[in-house]
VMD Tcl script that draws the C-alpha trace (Angstrom):
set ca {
  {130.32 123.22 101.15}
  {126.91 125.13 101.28}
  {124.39 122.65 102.16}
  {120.27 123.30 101.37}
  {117.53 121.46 102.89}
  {114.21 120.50 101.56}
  {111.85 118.30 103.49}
  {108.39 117.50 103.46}
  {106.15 114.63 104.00}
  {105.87 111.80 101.45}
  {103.91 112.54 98.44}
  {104.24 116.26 98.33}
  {106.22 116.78 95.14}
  {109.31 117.73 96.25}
  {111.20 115.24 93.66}
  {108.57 116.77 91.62}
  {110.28 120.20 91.99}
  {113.51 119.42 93.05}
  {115.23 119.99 89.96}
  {113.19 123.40 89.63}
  {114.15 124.04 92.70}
  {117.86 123.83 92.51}
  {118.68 125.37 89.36}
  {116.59 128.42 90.63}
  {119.07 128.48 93.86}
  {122.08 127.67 91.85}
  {122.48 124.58 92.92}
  {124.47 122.22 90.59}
  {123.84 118.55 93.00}
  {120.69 116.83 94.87}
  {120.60 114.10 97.29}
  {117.54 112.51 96.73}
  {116.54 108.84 97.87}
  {119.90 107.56 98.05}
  {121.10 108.83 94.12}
  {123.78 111.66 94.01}
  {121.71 113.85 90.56}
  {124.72 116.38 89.20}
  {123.10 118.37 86.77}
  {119.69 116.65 86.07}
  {121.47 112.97 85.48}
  {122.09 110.71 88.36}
  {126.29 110.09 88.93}
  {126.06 108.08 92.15}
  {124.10 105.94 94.33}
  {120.96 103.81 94.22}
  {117.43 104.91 94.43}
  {115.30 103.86 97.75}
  {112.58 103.35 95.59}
  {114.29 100.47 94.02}
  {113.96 98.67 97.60}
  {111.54 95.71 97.92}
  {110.17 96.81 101.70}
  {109.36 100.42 103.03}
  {112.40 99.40 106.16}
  {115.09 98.96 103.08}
  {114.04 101.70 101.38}
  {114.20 103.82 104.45}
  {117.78 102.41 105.22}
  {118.61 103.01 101.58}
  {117.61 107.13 101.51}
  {119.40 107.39 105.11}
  {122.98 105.66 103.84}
  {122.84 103.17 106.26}
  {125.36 101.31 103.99}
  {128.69 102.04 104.03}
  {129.44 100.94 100.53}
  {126.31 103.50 99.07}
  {128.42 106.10 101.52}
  {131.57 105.78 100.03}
  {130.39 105.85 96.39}
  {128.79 109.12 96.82}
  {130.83 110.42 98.70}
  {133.26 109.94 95.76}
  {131.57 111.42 93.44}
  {130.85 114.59 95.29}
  {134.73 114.75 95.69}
  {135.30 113.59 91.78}
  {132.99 116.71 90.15}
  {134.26 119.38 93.32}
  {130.71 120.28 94.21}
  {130.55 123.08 96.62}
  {126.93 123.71 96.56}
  {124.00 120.55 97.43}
  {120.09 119.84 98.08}
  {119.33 117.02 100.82}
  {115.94 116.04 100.24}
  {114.31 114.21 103.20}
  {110.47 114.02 104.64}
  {111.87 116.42 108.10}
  {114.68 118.32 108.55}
  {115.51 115.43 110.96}
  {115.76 113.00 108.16}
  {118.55 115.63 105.97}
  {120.58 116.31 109.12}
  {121.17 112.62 109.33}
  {121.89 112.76 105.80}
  {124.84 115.11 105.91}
  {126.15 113.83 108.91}
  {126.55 110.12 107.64}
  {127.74 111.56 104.21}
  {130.18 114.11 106.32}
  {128.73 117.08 104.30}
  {128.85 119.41 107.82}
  {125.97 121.62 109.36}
  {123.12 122.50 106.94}
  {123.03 126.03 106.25}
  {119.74 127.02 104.46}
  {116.25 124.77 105.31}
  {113.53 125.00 103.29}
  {109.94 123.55 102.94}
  {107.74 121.71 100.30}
  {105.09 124.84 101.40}
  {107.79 127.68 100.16}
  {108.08 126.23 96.81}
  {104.44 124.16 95.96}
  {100.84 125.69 96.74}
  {98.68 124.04 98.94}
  {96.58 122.68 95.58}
  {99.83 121.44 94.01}
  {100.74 119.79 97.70}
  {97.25 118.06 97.80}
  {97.45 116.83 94.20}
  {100.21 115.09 94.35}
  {98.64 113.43 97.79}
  {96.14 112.14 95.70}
  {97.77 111.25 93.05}
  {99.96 108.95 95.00}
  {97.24 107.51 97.52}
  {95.40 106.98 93.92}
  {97.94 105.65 91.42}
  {100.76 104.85 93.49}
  {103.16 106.75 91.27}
  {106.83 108.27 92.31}
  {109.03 110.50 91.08}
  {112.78 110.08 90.40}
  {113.83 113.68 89.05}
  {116.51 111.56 86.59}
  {116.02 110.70 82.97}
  {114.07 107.41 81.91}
  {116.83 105.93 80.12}
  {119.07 106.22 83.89}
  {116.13 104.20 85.50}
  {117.12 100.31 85.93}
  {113.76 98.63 84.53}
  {115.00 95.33 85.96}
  {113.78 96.63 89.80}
  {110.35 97.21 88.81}
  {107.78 94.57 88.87}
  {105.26 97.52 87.58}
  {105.49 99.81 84.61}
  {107.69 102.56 84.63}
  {107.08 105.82 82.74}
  {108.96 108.97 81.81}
  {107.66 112.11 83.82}
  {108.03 115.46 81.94}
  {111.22 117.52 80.86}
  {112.06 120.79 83.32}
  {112.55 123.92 81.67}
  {113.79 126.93 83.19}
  {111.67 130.02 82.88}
  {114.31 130.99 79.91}
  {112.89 127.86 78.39}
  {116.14 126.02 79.08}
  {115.87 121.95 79.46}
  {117.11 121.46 83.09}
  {116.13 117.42 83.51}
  {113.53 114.85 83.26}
  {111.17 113.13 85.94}
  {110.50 109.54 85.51}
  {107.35 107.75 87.12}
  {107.78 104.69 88.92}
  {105.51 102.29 91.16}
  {108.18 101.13 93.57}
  {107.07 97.22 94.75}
  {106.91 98.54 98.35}
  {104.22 100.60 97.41}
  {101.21 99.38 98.71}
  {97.19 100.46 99.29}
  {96.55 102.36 96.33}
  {93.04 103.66 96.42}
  {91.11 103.28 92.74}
  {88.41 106.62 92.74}
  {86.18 106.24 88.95}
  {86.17 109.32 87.29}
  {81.83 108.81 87.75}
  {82.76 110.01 91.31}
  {83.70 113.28 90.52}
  {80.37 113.52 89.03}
  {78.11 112.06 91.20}
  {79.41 115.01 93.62}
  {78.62 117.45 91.41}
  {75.24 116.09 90.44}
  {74.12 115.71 94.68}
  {75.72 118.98 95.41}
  {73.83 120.58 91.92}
  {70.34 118.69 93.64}
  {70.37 120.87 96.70}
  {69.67 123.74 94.09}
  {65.86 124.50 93.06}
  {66.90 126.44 90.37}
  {69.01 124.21 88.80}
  {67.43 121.45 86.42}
  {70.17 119.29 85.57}
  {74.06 118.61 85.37}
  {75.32 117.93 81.84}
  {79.20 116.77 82.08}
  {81.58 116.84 84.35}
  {85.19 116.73 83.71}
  {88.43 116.88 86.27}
  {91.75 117.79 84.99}
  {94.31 115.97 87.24}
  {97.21 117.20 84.72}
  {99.16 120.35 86.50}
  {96.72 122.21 89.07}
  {93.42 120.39 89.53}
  {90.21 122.22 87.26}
  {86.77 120.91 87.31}
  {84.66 122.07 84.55}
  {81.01 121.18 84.31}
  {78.10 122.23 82.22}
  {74.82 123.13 84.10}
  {71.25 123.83 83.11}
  {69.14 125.92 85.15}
  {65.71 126.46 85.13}
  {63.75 129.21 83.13}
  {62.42 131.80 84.54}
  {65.83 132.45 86.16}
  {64.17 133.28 89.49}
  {67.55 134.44 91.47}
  {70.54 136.09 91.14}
  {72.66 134.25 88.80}
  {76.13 135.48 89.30}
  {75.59 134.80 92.78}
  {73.87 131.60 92.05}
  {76.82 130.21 90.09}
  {79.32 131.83 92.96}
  {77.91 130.04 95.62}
  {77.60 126.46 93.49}
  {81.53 127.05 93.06}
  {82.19 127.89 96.42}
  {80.22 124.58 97.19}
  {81.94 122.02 94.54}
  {84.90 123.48 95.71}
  {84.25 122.73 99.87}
  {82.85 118.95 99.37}
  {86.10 118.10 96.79}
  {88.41 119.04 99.49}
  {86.56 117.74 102.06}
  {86.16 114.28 100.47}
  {88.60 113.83 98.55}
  {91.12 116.10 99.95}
  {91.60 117.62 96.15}
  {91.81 121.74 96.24}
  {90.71 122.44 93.02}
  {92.60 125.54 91.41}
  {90.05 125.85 89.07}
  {86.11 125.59 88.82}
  {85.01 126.77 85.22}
  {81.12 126.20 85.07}
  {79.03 126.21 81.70}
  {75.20 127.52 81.95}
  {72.68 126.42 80.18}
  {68.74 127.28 80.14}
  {66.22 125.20 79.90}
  {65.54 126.87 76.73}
  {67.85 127.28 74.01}
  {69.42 130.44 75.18}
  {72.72 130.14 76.41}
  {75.54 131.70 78.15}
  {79.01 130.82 79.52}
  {80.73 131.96 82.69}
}
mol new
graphics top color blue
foreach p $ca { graphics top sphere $p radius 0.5 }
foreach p [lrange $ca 0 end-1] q [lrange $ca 1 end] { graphics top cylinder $p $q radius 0.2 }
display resetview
């Protein structure tokens, strides 16, 4: 059996992209969190994130059970795969993995920073230390509602770039989840609007909007003085270049995108 690794610390998005991941590689099964997924849909196992306690679940993606052993290892027999992804947060974590499922050595390792940008990585940081949401890369309908105190959700489908369905995520806010951090969307403002009154030139911020929905983009409409009394390409540069510094730096959010709207204070306008 050919054996891939992908590891990665929690909240990076690699159930996010495992399913991407594998049918770029070829790769027709995952281990992911305890389930056995054979072609997007979940054949074996049970899901850590179904555990009540962060030790269960962490017994639960390791196979600490013998029955959960057996049963995949069953299945993998049953549908003769020969080629499988062992997701884990360290390559640690998937060699332990194999060994208790008696896959063998792993040949091929791989890391959430080869397949997601550093934005994508940070987003989905955020978005978990935010909203406390997981992903299972199975279909909703293969999600057991009954171990979820919280709502559950379905994710997105995965297309191939051929536009060929591959899968479907589903969200889920496991009960061991805990410390979720609420940020107001008035936040993202207010940092535009102190960073925008360090500017002389510029009389006022308008809107601001943040786009949490694939890569991060901020887009904001600003009004700057007339007379324009400096350069305003580099004017508008430099306000990017700072929006863009204080969101990573306090919220830890690399924005792909910073698409700024200029205004005068007279009725001209213009749009960069």
């Amino acid at each position: 059996m050919e054996i891939f690794s992908l590891s990665g610390p929690s909240g990076t998005g690699k159930s996010t992209s495992a399913l991407s991941f594998a049918h770029k590689h070829k790769i027709p099964a995952i281990i992911d969190d305890g389930l056995l997924i054979f072609n997007g849909k979940k054949i074996a196992g049970t899901s850590a994130k179904f555990e009540k306690n962060p030790l269960t679940a962490v017994k639960r993606a390791t196979f600490f059970d013998e029955d959960h052993v057996k049963e995949v290892q069953m299945a993998i027999n049953n549908y003769y795969i020969d080629r499988i992804l062992i997701i884990g947060t360290s390559d640690k974590m998937t060699r332990l993995i194999a060994s208790r499922l008696q896959l063998g050595d792993i040949n091929h390792y791989y890391y959430v920073e080869d397949i997601r940008s550093s934005s994508e990585i940070k987003l989905a940081q955020f978005i978990r230390r935010t909203e406390g949401k997981h992903i299972i890369p199975i279909p909703y309908k293969q999600v057991d509602q009954n171990f979820f105190k919280k709502l559950i959700q379905r994710g997105v489908e995965i297309f191939s770039p051929k536009k060929e369905r591959i899968g479907e995520n589903t969200i889920v806010h496991p009960d061991f989840h805990r410390g979720a951090i609420k940020i107001h969307k008035k936040v993202f403002r207010n940092i535009v609007e102190i960073i925008c009154s360090e500017y002389k030139t510029i009389d006022e911020c308008k809107s601001v909007e943040l786009s949490l929905e694939g890569l991060p983009i901020l887009k904001a409409s600003i009004t700057i003085k007339y007379p324009i009394r400096s350069n305003l390409i580099e004017l508008i540069e430099n306000l990017q270049k700072d929006i863009r510094f204080h969101f990573l730096k306090n919220l830890n959010i690399e924005l792909y995108s910073i698409n700024l709207t200029i205004y005068l204070a007279k009725k001209t306008e213009s749009s960069v």
